[in-house]
BADO-929575 format. One record per atom (N, C-alpha, C, O): x, y, z; atom name; residue number from 1; residue in three letters. Coordinates in Angstrom, 2 decimals. Example, Ala and Ser with C-alpha at 12.3 -4.5 7.8 and 13.67 -1.06 7.14 Angstrom:
2
REC        px        py        pz   atom    nr   rest
REC     13.19     -5.69      7.80      N     1    ALA
REC     12.30     -4.50      7.80     CA     1    ALA
REC     13.20     -3.30      7.80      C     1    ALA
REC     14.24     -3.32      8.46      O     1    ALA
REC     12.85     -2.25      7.08      N     2    SER
REC     13.67     -1.06      7.14     CA     2    SER
REC     12.90      0.03      7.87      C     2    SER
REC     13.41      1.14      8.04      O     2    SER
! end
This chain:
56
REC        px        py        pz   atom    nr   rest
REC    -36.84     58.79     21.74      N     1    UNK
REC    -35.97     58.21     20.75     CA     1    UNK
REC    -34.76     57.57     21.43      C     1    UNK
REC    -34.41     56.46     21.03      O     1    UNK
REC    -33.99     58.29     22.60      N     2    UNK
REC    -32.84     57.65     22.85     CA     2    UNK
REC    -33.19     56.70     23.62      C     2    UNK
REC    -32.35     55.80     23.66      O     2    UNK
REC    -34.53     56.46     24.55      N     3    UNK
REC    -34.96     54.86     25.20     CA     3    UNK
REC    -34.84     53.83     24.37      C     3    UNK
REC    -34.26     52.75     24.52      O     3    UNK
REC    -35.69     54.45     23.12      N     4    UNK
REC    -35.71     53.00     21.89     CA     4    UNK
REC    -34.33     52.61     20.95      C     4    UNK
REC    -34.33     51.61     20.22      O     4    UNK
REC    -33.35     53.38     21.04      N     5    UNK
REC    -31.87     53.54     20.86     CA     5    UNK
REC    -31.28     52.37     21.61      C     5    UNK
REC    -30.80     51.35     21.11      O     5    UNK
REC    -31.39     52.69     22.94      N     6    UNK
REC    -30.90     51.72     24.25     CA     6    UNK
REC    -31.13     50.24     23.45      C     6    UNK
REC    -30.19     49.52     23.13      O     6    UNK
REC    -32.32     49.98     23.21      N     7    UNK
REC    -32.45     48.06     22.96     CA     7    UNK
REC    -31.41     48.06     21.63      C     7    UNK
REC    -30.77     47.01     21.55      O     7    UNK
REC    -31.10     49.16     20.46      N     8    UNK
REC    -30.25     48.72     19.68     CA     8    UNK
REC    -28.65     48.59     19.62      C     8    UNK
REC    -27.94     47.97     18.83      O     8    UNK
REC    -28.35     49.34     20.64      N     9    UNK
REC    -27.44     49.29     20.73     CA     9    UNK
REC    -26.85     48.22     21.86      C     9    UNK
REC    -27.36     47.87     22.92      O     9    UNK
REC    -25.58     47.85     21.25      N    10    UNK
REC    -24.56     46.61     22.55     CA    10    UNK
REC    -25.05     46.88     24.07      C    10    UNK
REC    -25.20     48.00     24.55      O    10    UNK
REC    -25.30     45.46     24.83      N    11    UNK
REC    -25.87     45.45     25.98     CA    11    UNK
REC    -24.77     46.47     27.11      C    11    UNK
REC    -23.55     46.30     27.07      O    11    UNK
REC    -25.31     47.31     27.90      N    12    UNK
REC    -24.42     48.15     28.73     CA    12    UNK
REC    -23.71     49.68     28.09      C    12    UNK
REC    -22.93     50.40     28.71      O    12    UNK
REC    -24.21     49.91     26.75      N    13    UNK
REC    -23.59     51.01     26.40     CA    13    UNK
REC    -24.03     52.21     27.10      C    13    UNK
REC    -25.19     52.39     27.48      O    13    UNK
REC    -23.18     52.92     27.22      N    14    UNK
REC    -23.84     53.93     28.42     CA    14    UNK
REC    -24.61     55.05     27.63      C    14    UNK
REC    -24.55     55.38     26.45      O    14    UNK
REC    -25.38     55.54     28.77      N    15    UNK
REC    -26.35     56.10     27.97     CA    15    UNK
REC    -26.15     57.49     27.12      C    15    UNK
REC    -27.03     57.85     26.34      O    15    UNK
REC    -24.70     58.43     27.33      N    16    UNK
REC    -24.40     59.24     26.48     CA    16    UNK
REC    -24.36     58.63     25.18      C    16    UNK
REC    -24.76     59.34     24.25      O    16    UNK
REC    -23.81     57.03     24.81      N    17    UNK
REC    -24.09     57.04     23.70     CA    17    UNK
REC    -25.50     56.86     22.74      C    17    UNK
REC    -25.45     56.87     21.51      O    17    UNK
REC    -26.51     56.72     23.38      N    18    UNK
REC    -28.10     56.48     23.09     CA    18    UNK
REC    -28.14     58.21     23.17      C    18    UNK
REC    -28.58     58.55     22.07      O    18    UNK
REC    -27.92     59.18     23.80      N    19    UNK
REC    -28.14     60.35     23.98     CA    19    UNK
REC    -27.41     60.65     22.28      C    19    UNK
REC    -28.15     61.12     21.42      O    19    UNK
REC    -26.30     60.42     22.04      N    20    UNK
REC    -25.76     61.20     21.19     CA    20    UNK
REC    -26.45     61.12     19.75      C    20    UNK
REC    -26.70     62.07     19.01      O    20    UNK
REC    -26.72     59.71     19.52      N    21    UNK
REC    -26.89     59.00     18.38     CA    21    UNK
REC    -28.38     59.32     18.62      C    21    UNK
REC    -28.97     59.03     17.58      O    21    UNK
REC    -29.37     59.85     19.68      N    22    UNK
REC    -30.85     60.20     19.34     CA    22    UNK
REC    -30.60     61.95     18.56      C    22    UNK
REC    -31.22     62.31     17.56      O    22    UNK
REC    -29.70     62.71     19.22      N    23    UNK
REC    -29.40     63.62     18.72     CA    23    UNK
REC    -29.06     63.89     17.42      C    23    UNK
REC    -29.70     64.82     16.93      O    23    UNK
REC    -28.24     63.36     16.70      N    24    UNK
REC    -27.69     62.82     15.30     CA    24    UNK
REC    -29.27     62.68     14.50      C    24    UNK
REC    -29.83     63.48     13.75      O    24    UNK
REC    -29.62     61.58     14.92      N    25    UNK
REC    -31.35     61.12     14.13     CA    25    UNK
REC    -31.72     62.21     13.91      C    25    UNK
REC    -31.74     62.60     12.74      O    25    UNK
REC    -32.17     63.13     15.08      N    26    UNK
REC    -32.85     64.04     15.12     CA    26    UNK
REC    -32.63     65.66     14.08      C    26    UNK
REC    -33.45     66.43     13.59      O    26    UNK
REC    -31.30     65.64     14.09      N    27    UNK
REC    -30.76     66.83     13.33     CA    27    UNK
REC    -30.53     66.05     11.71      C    27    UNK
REC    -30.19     66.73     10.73      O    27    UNK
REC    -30.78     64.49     11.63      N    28    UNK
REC    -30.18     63.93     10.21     CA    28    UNK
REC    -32.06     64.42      9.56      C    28    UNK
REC    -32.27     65.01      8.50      O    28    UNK
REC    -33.31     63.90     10.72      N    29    UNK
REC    -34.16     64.41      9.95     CA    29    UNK
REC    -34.99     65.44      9.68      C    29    UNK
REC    -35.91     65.54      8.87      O    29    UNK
REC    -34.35     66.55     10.82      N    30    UNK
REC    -34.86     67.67     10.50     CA    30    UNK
REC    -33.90     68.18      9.37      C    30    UNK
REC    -34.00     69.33      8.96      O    30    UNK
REC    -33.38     67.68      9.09      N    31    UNK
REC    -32.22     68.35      7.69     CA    31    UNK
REC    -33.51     67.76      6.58      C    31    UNK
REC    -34.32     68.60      6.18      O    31    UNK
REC    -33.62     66.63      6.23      N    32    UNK
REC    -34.52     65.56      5.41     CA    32    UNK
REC    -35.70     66.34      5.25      C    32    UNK
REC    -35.83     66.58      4.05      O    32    UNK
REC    -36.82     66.93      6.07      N    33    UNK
REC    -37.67     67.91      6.24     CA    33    UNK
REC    -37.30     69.07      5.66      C    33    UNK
REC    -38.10     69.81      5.10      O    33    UNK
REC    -36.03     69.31      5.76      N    34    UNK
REC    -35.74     71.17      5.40     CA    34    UNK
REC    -35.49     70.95      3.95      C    34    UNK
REC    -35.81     71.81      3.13      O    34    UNK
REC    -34.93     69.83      3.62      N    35    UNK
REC    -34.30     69.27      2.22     CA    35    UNK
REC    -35.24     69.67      1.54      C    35    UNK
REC    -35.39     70.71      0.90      O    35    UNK
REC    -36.07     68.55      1.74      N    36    UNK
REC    -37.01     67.72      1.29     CA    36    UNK
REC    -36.42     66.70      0.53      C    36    UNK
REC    -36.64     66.55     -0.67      O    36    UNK
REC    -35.54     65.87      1.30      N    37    UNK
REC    -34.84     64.64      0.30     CA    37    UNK
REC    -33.59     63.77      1.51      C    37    UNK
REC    -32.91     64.36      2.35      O    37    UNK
REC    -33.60     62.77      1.33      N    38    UNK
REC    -32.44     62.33      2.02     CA    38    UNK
REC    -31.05     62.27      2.01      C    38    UNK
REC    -30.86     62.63      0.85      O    38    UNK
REC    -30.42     62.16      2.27      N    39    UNK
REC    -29.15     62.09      2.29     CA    39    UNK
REC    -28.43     61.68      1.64      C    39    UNK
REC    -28.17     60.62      2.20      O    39    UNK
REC    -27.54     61.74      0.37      N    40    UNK
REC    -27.14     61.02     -0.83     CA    40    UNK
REC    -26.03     59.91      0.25      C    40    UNK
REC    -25.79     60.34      1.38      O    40    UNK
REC    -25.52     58.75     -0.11      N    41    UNK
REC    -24.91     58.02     -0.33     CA    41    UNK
REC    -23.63     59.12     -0.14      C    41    UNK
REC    -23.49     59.42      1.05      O    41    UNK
REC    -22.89     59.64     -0.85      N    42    UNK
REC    -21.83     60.54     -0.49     CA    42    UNK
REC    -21.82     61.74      1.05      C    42    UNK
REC    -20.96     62.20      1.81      O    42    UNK
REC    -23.06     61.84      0.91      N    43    UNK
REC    -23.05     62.83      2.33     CA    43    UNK
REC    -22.79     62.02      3.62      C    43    UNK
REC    -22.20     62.30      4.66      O    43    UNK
REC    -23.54     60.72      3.10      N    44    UNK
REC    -23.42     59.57      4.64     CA    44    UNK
REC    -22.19     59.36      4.23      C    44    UNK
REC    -21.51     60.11      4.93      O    44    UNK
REC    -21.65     58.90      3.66      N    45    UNK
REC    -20.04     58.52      3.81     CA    45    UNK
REC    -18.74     59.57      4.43      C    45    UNK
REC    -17.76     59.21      5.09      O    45    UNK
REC    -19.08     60.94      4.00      N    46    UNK
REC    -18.76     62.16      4.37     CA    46    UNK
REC    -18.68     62.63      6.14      C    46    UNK
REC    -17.93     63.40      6.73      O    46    UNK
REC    -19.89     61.70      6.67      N    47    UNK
REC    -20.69     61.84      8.04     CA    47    UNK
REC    -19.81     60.63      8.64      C    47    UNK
REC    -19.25     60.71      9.73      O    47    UNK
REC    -19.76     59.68      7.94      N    48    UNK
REC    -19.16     58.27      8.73     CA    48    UNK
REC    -17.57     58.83      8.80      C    48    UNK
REC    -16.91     58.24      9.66      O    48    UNK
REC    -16.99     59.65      8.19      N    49    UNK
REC    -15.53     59.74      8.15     CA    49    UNK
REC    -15.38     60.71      9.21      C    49    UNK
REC    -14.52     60.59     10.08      O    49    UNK
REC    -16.21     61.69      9.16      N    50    UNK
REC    -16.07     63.12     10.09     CA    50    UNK
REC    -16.02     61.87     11.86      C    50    UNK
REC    -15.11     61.84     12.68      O    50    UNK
REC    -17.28     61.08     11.88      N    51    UNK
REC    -17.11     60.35     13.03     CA    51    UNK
REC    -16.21     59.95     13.14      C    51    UNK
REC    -15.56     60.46     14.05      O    51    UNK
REC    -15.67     59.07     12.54      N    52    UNK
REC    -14.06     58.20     12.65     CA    52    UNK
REC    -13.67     59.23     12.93      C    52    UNK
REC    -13.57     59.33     14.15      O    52    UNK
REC    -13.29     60.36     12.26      N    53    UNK
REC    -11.86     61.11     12.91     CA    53    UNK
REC    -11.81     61.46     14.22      C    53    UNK
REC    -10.86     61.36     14.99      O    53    UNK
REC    -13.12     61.96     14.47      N    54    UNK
REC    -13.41     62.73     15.76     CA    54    UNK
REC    -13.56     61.73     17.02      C    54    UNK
REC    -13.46     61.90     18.23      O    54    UNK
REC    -13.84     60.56     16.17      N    55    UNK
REC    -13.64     59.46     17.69     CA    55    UNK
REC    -12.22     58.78     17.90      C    55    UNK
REC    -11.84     58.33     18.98      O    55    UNK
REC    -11.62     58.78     16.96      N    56    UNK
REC    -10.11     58.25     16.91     CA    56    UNK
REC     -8.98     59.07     17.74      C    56    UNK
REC     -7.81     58.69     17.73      O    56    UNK
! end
């Protein structure tokens, strides 16, 4: 997952960030599996803010 990460992301990003963001996938769909449902619209927005803070 984080090789096929690499082509999406900006040319030169280093590879902790393909590492992190395969990790993320990975725990967003074993949650989806445990659910059995995806992620509402409020939980991703919830997820995008927790990032901002923690990268800011």
């Amino acid at each position: 997952m984080a090789a096929n990460l690499q082509d999406l992301l900006a040319p030169g990003a280093p590879e902790l960030v393909s590492d992190l963001l395969a990790t993320l996938l990975t725990q967003v769909l074993r949650t989806v599996f445990e659910r059995g449902k995806f992620p509402t619209p409020a939980e991703i927005r919830a997820l995008k803010a927790a990032f901002a803070r923690l990268l800011n």
